[in-house]
Phi, psi and omega in degrees: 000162203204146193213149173241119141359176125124155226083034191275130166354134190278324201275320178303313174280358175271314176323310185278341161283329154319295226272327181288329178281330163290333173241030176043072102220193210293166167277357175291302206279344176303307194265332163301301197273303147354272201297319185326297209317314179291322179266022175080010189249006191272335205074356203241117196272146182285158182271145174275147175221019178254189190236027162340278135005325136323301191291113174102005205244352177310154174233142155306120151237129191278319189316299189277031070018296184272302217299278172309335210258333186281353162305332198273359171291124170265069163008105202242334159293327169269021180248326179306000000 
């Protein structure tokens, strides 16, 4: 199958010419391995890079609490 292009961002295409060239091959096998990748078709699972996994998960601690509020204190003598 064979697809024609255009409008590709200048950052998206320099981005993708880095990389075929940092890893010796075409920008064709570049651009081919992209897209599996963005659709789940690579076989290979993408890493989450967000902090989902995170989120909702705090606990109250008074200790980091007193930590933080003494960072937030203001040295009024280095201010002179």
């Amino acid at each position: 199958m064979q697809y024609t292009l255009r409008n590709i961002p200048e950052a998206l295409d320099e981005a993708l010419r880095q990389r075929a060239r940092a890893e010796k091959k075409s920008l064709n096998r570049i651009v081919i391995e992209a897209l599996a990748r963005a659709l789940g078709l690579s076989g290979r699972t993408l890493r989450q890079r967000d902090l989902s996994d995170l989120a909702g998960s705090w606990k109250e601690d008074t200790a980091f609490d007193r930590a933080i509020a003494d960072q937030d204190r203001v040295d009024e003598e280095l201010w002179k």
